[in-house]
N, C-alpha and C positions, 0 to 999 in steps of 0.2 A: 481554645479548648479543642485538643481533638475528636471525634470522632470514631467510635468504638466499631469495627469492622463485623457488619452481619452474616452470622455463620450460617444464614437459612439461605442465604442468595442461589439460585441457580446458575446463575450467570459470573464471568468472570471477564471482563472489558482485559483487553489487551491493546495499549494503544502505545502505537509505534509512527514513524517517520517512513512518508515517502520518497524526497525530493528536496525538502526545505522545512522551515521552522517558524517561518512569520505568522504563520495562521494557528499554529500549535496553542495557545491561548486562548484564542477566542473557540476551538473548536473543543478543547476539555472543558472551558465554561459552559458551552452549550450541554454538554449532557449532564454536567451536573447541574441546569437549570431543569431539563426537558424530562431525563430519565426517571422513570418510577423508579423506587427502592424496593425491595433488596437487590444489589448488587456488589459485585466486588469490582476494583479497577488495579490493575500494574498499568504503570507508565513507563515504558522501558526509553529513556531520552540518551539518543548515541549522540554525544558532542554540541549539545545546541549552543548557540551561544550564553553567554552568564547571564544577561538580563532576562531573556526565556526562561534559562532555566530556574532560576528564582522563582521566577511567579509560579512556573510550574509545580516546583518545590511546595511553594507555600500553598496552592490551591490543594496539592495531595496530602497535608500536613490539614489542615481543614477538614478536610471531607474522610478524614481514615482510610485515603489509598494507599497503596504500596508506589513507592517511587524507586526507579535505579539509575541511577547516574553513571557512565561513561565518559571518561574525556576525551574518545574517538569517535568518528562517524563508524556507525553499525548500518550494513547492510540489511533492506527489509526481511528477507529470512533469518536471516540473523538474529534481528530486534525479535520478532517473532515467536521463533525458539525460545530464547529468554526467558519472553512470557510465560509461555507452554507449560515451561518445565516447573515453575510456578503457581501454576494454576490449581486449585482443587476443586472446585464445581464442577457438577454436569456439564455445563458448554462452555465454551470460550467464543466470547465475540471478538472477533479484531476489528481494530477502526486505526483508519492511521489518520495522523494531525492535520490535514487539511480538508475534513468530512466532518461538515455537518449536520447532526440529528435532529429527526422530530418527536412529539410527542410520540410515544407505542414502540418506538423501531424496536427494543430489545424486547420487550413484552411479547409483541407480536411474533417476531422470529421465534422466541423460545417457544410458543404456542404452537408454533408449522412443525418446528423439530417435534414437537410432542405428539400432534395430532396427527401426520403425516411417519412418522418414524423415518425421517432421513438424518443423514448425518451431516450434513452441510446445508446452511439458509443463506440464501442471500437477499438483502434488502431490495427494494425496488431503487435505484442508485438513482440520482437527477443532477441536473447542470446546470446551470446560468441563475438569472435571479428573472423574478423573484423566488428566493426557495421554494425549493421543492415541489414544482412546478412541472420543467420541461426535461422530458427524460434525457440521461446518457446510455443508461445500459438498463434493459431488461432482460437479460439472457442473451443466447447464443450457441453457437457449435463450433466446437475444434473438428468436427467431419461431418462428411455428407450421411454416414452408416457405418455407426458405431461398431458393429459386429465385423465390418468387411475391414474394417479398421483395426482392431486389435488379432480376430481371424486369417485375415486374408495377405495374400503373398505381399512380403515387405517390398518391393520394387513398387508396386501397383499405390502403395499409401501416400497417403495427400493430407496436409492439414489446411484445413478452411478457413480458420480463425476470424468465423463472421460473430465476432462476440458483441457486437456495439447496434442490437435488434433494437429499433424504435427511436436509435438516437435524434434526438431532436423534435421529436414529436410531444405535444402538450398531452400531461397527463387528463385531462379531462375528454380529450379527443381520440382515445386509447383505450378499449375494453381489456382489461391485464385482467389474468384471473390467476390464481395459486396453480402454481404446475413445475414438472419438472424443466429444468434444464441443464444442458451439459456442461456451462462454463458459466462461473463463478469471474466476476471480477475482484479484487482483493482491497478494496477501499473500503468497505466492512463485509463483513461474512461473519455465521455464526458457524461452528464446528461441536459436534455432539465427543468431549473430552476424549472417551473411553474409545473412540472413534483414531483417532492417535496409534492406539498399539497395535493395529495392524495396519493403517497409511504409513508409520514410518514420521519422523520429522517432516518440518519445510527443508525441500533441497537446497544447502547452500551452495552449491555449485551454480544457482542461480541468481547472482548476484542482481540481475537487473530487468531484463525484459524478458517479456511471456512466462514467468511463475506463475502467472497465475493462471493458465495454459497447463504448464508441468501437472500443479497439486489438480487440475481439476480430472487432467487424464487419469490421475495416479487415481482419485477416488471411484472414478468408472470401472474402472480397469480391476478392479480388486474389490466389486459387488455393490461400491455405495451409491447412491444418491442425493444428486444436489438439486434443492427444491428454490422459484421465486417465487418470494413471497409476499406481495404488492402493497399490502396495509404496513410494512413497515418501511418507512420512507425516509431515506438521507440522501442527500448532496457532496459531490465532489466540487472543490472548488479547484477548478482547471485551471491552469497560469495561464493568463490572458492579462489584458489588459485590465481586466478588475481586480485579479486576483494576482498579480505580477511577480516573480520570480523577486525579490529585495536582494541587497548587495550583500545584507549577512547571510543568504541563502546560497549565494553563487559556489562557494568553493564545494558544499557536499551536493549541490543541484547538479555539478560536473565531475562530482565522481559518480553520484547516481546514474548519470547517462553520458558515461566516459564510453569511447569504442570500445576499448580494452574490456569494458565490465560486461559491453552488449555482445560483445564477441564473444566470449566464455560462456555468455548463457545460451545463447544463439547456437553455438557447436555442441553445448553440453545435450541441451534439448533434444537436437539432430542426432547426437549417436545415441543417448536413451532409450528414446523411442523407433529408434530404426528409423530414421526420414532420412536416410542419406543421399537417396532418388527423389526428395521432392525440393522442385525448384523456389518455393518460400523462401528460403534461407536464405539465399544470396540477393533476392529481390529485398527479401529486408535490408540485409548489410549495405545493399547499396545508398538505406536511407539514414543511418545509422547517425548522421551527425546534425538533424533537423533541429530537435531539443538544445543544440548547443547555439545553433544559428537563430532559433527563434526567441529562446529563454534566457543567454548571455551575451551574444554579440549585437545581436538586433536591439537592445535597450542600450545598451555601451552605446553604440553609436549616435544612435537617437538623442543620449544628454549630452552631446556635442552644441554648444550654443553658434546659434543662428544658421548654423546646418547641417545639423543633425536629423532634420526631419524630410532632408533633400533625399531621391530615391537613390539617386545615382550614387550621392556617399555613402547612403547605407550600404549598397551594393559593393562597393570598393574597400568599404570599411570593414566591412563582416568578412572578406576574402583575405584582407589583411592578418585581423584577430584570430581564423580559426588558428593557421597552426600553434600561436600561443597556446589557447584555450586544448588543444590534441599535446601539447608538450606538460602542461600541467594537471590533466587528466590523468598523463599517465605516473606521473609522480601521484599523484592524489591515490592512485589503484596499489602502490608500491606501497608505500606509508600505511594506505590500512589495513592491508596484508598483517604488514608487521606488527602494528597495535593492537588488532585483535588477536593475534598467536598468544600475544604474551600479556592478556587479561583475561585470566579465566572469572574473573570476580568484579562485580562495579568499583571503580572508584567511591562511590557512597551510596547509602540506601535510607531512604526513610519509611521503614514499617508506623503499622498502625502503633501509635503510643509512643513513639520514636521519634526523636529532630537528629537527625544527619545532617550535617554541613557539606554541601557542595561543593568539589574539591575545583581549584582552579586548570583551566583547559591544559592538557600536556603540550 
């Protein structure tokens, strides 16, 4: 039986992909376990694999979300957009598929945005286990002085990107109180809708890294405010060794942090914002291929039997695979160029009241 879609909801879940899709299950279960109702939910799923996306399918078909089906990998602005244009409540929360929620997080946030009048919340974000426990991010700054920053002569500007305040510190050992900050991490955030038509879309010029950088200058920068707001609490699950990158994740986890994608964002960023004089950029680029070494060659190696888990091989092994993994990245970056050009429309949708069949992967 479906599930009739609550037209009182203020909220509207936008939940997208960052990296991979093995946890994408368990983390839409969670908010349909945790969340108070009313709300509304889009699932915007670019390309998961069919067994995912079934279940996913079937749990929006349950619960009267909206689901949209791609049979291409969608970059996270991308996915985003999507939603956006979708959406008709007051706020849009985004969550992407490897975050998850606790009891309040949407209630809460919606209450900062009401009571505060900003146009951006972000949760109190946590990492490791036991959930939502030990922080990853509670705020942050893209600069030292905001004013001297968007004001002041563009040679002299510097981005900071101390966005990862408190990381690893237990929440119980941390006095966090509601306040503002400048940077928004993008693992959930809530956005006040109407807030939209003068930010402009997500830029998709930024296929990959520091968007979430981009959107939060862009909302300074043009009067808004972004508020943390500590009583609503979710979890990133970080690829680690708990949380591990799976083999049906690898192909879109290496176009998500293909060079080519981090490069594009990387320069787009740098001439946007006038950072042409700040030495960031290249200090980043020069790290640009960590995620490919830590998240796909370094586990390849490792289920090498009887030694794999030798350092030395790893070492030789991982030196061997990258440029495979840099020659397939960049096919991977080519390919979804083209599949997204030429799909203005999902392959399938399932509205509320509606069973769409999931069209098989292109």
């Amino acid at each position: 039986m479906t599930v009739e879609l609550n037209t009182e909801a203020k909220a509207t879940i936008v939940m997208t992909a960052r990296d991979r899709f093995s946890m994408a299950v368990r983390a839409l279960n969670e908010i349909v376990e945790v969340t108070a109702q009313p709300y509304e939910l889009i699932y915007v799923d670019g390309g998961s694999p069919r067994p995912v996306a079934d279940e996913i399918r079937a749990i929006c078909e349950k619960n009267g979300f909206r689901y949209l089906r791609y049979d291409h990998f969608l970059a996270p602005c991308q996915a985003r957009n999507i939603g956006l244009r979708l959406a008709k409540t007051p706020y849009v929360a985004y969550c992407e598929n490897d975050v998850i929620v606790s009891r309040g997080w949407l209630s809460n946030a919606v209450a900062c945005a009401e009571e505060t009048g900003a146009e951006v919340v972000q949760p109190l974000i946590c990492q490791g286990l036991p959930l939502h426990t030990e922080i990853h991010q509670a705020g942050g700054n893209f600069a030292d002085d905001m004013d001297a920053f968007f004001n002041g002569p563009e040679e002299k500007r510097r981005l900071t990107d101390s966005h990862l305040k408190h990381q690893g510190d237990k929440i119980k050992d941390v006095d966090l109180k509601r306040s503002e900050i400048q940077v928004t991490e993008v693992h959930c955030f809530l956005v006040r809708r109407n807030a939209f038509e003068w930010l402009g879309e997500f830029d998709e010029n930024m296929p990959c890294s520091k968007d979430h950088i981009d959107f939060s200058m862009n909302v300074w920068s043009k009067g808004g405010r972004i508020m943390l707001e500590p009583s609503s609490i979710v979890s990133f699950c970080v690829p680690n060794n708990t949380y591990s990158v799976e083999p049906m994740d690898r192909a879109f986890f290496m176009l998500r942090w293909s060079p080519a994608w981090q490069r594009q964002s990387l320069e787009h960023l740098q001439k946007k914002w006038k950072l042409e004089h700040d030495p960031y950029f290249q200090n980043y680029l020069n790290k640009r291929d960590w995620r490919y070494r830590a998240g796909v060659a370094k586990p390849i190696v490792r289920s090498i039997p009887f030694i794999g888990h030798s350092y030395k091989v790893q070492q030789i092994g991982i030196e061997l695979l990258m440029p495979v993994l840099y020659f397939i990245g960049t096919r991977l970056v080519k390919q979804q160029a083209r599949d997204y050009q030429s799909s203005a429309m999902p392959a399938s949708e399932t509205a509320p009241g509606n069973k769409a069949e999931v069209s098989s992967a292109a």
